[in-house]
C-alpha positions in Angstrom: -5.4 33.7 16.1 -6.6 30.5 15.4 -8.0 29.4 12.2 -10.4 26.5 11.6 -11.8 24.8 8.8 -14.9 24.2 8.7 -17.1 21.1 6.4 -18.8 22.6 3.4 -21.6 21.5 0.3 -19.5 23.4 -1.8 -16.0 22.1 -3.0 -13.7 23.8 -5.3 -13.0 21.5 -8.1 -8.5 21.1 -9.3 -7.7 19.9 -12.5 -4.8 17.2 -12.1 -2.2 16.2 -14.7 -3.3 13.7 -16.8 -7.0 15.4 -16.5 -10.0 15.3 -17.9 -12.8 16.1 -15.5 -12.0 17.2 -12.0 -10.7 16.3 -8.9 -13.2 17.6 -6.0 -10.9 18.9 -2.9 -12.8 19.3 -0.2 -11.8 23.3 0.9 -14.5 24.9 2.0 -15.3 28.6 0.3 -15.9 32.1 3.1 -19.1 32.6 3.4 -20.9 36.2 3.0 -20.1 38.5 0.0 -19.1 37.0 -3.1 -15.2 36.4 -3.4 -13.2 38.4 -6.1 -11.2 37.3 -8.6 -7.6 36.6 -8.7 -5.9 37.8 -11.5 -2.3 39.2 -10.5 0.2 36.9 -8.0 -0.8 36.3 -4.5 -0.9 39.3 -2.6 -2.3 38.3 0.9 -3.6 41.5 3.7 -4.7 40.4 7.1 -6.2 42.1 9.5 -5.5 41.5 12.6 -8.7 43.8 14.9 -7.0 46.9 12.6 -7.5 48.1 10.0 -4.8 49.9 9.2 -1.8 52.3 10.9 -3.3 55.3 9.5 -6.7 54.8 11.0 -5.1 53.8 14.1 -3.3 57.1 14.5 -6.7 58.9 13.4 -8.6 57.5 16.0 -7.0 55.2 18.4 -10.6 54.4 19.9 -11.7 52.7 16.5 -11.4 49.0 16.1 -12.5 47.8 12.7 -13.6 44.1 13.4 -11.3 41.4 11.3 -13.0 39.5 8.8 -14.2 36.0 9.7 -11.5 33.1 10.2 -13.2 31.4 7.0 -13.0 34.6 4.7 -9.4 34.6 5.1 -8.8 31.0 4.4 -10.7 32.2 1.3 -8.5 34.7 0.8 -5.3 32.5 1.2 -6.9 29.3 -1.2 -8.7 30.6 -4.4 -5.4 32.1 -5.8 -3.2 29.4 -5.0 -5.9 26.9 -6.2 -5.9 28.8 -9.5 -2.0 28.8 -9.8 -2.0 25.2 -9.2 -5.3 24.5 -11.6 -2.6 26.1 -14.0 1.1 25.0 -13.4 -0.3 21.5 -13.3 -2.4 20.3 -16.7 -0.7 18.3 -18.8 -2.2 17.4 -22.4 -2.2 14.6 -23.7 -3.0 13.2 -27.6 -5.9 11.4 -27.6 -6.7 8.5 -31.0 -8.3 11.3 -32.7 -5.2 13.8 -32.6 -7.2 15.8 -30.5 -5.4 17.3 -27.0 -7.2 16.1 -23.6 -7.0 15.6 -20.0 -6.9 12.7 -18.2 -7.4 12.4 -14.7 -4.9 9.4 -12.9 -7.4 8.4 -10.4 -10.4 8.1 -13.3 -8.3 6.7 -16.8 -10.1 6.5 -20.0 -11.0 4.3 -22.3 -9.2 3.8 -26.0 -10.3 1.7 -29.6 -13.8 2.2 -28.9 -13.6 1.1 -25.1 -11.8 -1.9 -25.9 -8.5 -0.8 -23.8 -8.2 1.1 -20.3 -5.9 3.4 -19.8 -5.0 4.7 -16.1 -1.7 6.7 -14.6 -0.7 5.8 -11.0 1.9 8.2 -9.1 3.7 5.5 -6.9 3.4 6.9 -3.2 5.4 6.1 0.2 3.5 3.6 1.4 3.0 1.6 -1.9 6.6 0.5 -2.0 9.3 -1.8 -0.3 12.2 -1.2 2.0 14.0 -0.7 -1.7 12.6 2.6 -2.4 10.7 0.5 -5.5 7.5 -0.7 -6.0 5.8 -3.3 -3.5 4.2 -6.8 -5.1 0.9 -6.1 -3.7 1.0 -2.9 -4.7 1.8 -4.4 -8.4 -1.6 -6.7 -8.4 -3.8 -3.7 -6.7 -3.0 -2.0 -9.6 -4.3 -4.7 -12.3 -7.0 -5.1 -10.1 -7.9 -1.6 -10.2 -7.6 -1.0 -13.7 -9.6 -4.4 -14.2 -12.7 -3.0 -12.2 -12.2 0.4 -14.0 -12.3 -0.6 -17.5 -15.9 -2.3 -16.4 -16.7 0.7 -14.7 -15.8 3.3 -17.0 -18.0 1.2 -20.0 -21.0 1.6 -17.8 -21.6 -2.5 -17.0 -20.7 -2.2 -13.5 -23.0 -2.7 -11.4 -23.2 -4.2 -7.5 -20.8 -6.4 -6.4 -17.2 -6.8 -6.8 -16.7 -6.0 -11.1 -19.8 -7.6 -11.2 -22.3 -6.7 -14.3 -25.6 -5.9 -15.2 -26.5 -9.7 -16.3 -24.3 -11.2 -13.4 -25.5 -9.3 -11.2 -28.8 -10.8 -12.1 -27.8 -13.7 -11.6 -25.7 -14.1 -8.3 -22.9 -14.3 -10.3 -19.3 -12.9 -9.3 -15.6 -12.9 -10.4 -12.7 -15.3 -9.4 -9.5 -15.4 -10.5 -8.1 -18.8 -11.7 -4.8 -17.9 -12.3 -1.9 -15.0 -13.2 1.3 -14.8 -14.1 3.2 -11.7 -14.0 7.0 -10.5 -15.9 8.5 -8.1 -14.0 11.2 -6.5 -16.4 12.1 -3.4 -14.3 10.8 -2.4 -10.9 9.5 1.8 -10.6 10.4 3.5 -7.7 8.8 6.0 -5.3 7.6 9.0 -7.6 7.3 7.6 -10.7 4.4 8.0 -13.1 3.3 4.5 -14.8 1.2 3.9 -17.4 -1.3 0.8 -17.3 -3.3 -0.6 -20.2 -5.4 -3.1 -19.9 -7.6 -5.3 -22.0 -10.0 -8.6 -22.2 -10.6 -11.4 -24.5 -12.3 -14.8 -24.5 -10.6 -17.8 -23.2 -12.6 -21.0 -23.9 -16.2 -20.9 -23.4 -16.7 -19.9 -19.6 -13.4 -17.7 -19.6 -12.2 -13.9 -19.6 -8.7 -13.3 -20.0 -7.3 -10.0 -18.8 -3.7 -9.0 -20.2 -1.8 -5.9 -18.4 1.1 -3.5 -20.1 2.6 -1.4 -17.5 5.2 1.6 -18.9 6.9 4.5 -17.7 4.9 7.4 -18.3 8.0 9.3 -19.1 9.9 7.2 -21.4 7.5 4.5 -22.4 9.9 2.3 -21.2 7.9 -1.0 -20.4 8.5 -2.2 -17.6 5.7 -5.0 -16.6 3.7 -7.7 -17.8 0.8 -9.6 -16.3 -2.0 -11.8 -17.8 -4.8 -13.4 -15.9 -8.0 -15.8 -16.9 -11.1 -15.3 -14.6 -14.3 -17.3 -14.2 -17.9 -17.0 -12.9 -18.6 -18.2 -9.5 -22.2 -18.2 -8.2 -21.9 -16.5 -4.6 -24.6 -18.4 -3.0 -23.7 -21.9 -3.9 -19.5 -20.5 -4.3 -19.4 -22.7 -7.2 -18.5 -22.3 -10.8 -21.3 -21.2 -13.3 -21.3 -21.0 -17.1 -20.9 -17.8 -18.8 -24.4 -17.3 -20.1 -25.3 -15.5 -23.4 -26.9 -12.8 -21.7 -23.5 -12.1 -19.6 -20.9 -12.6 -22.6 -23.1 -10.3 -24.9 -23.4 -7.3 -22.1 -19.3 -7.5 -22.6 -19.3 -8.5 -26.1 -18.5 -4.8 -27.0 -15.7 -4.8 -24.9 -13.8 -7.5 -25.6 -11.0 -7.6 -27.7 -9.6 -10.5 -30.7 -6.1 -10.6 -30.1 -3.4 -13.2 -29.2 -2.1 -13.0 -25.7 0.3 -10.3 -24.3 2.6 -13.2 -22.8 2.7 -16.6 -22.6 1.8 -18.3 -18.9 4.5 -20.7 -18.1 3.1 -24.2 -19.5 5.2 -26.7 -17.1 3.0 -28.6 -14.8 3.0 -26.7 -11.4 4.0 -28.9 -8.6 2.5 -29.4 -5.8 4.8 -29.2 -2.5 4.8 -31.7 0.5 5.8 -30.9 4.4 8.6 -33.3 4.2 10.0 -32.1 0.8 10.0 -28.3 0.9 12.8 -27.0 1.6 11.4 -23.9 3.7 8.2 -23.9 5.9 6.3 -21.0 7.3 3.4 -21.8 9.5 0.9 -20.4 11.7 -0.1 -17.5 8.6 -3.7 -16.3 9.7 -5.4 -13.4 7.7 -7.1 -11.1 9.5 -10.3 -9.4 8.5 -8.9 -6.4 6.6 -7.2 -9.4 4.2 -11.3 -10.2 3.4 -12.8 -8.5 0.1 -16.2 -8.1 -0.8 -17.1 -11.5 -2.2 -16.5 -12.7 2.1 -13.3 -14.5 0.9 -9.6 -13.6 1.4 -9.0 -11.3 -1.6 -6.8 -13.2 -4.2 -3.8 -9.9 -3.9 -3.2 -10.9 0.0 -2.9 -14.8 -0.6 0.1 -13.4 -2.9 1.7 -12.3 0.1 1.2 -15.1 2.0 2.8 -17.6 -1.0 6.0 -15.2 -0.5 6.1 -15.9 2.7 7.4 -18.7 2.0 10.4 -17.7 0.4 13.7 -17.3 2.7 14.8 -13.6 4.3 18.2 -14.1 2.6 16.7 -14.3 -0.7 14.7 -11.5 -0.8 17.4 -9.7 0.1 19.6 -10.4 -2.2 17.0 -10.9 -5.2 14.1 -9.5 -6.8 10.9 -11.5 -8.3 11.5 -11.0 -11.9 7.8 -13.6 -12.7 5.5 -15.6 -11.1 2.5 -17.7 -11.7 -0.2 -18.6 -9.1 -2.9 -21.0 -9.6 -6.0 -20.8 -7.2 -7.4 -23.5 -6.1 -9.6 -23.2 -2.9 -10.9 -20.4 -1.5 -9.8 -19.6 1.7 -11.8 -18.0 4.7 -11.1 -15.4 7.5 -10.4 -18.1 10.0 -8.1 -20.7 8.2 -4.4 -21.3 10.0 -2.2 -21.2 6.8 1.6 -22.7 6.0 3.3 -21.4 3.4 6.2 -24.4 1.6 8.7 -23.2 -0.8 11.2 -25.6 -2.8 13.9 -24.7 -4.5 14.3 -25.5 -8.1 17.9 -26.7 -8.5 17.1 -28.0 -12.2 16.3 -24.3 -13.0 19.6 -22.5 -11.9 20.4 -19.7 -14.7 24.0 -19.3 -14.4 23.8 -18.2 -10.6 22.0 -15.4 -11.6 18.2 -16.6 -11.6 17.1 -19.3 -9.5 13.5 -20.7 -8.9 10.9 -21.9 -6.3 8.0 -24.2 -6.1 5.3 -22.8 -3.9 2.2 -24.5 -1.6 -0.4 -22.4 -0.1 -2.2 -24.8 2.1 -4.3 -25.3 5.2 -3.2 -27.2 7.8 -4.6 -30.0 7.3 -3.0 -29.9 3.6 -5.8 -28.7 1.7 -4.0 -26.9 -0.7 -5.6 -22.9 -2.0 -2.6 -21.8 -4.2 0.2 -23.3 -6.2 2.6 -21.9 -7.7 6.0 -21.1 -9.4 8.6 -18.0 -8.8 11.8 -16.7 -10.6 14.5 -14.4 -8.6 17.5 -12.2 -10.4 20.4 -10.9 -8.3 19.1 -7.5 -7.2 21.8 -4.7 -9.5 23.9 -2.0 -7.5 22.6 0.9 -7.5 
């Protein structure tokens, strides 16, 4: 017998850990009568053209039609769908004492909306030939939880994190720089815990500061500040933040000192005839292009590592980092990638650092920036 799923209006909503509203899976309900309720363990009956032995031997001419392909998968989902509704909700304690749900793919907001809150399961393909979790991976997640926060305090509108008032006014969001602490690196499976925040920087800035945990032992793990600025998208120049833009987020933004400290030594830019490794020929593609028709800040991190040698990534892990954007850089740009080793930075041969030019190739340069490496632990 072959059974078939077919596409449905009608979806069957499953509370997840972490949940407060629902997550809508897509399983389509039988049509025809209305389906009973499940109330004892799954007990499935099929019938497969017969309706029973006993009929059978009663009248061996009598074939009771089996129900419809869809009435069975019916059959099979609602209970199980219901067990897992209940074997899955985990409460959490909310600033007012009060149990709730939260749903990892949604987060909530905390203080009044001034913090986001969102849970990530790390998956198989969000991870590195370690088992842990993947750099770009890392900055997806502050980028999500950055575009969340916006979302979820209902000033999101078009564009790319893009409000109300920006929107307004062609404006949209570039990153000027980030610098990331990486204390300890999750692995596949693991629940983490990201809050994130915003301040003022200056007078045309927004800083963004990131504390990722361990969901299970609060165990912090990762560290990551960033300052962003206006850009108008039509001229791709850098506009003022207006009064009308700072006070649609005025609500939202916090008065705090920073998380971290960016690193404050010059960054440095590096030369073809001073680095002491070169990759060339780097060309993104179009799926390394965002929304704002640029090459998304996240994938120019991977390029910048690029740059570092094989045998150094194998042996090491990137314990911080700071990037400074410069240029923007388009879907048809031929990128090299230099990398200099630090040798007035060596930490007791444990730590060593790098200098890092993301440039064109005729030197233009889009990113500099700075790396640290620890000796990767036994496991």
């Amino acid at each position: 017998m072959i059974i078939k799923l077919i596409s449905s209006a009608t979806s069957f909503g499953v509370p997840l850990p972490f949940c407060s509203g629902t997550n809508n899976l897509n399983f389509s309900p039988a049509a025809g009568p209305e389906k009973k309720k499940h109330k004892q363990a799954c007990s499935f009956k099929f019938n497969f053209g017969i309706s029973s032995l006993s009929e059978k031997k009663k009248n061996k001419k009598e074939i009771v039609r089996a129900s419809p392909p869809t009435e069975i998968i019916s059959q099979l989902l609602v209970p199980i769908i219901n067990t897992v509704s209940t074997a899955t909700e985990e409460k959490w304690e909310l600033d007012n004492g009060q149990p709730g749900i939260v749903e990892p793919s949604s987060g909530r907001l905390l203080q009044g909306g001034l913090v986001f809150q969102q849970n990530f399961t790390i998956r198989s393909f969000e991870i590195g030939s370690d088992f842990r979790l993947s750099i770009e991976t890392l900055m997806n997640y502050l980028q999500e939880t950055s575009l969340n926060h916006l979302k979820s305090a209902g000033i999101l509108a078009d564009g790319f994190g893009s409000t109300l008032a920006m929107t307004a006014k062609d404006l949209i969001w570039v990153v000027c720089w980030s610098h990331v602490e990486v204390d300890y690196y999750p692995s596949w499976g693991d629940v983490v815990q990201v809050d994130a925040w915003m301040y003022r920087s200056g007078r045309n800035g927004i800083r963004r500061d990131w504390l990722i945990q361990d969901l299970k032992t609060g165990k912090t793990l990762i560290r990551a500040t960033s300052l962003f600025a206006m850009m108008n998208k039509k001229t791709r120049k850098f506009a003022k933040a207006s009064e009308e833009v700072i006070g649609e987020m005025k609500p939202f933004l916090m008065h705090c000192d920073p998380l971290i400290n960016k690193d404050t030594r010059k960054l440095l830019q590096v030369e073809t005839d001073t680095a002491d490794y070169i990759r060339t020929g780097l060309n993104p593609g179009w799926t390394d292009v965002d929304v704002n028709q640029h090459v998304n800040h996240i994938k120019l991190v991977n390029y910048v590592l690029e740059g570092v040698p094989p045998s150094i990534v194998e042996s090491h892990e990137l314990c911080a980092m700071t990037l400074e954007y410069r240029k923007e850089c388009s879907l048809d740009s031929v990128l090299q990638s230099l990398s200099k080793l630090n040798r007035n930075q060596l930490i007791y041969d444990q730590e060593i650092e790098f200098e890092h030019s993301l440039s064109l190739e005729c030197r233009l340069e889009i990113v500099r920036g700075r790396s640290r490496w620890r000796k990767k632990l036994c496991h």
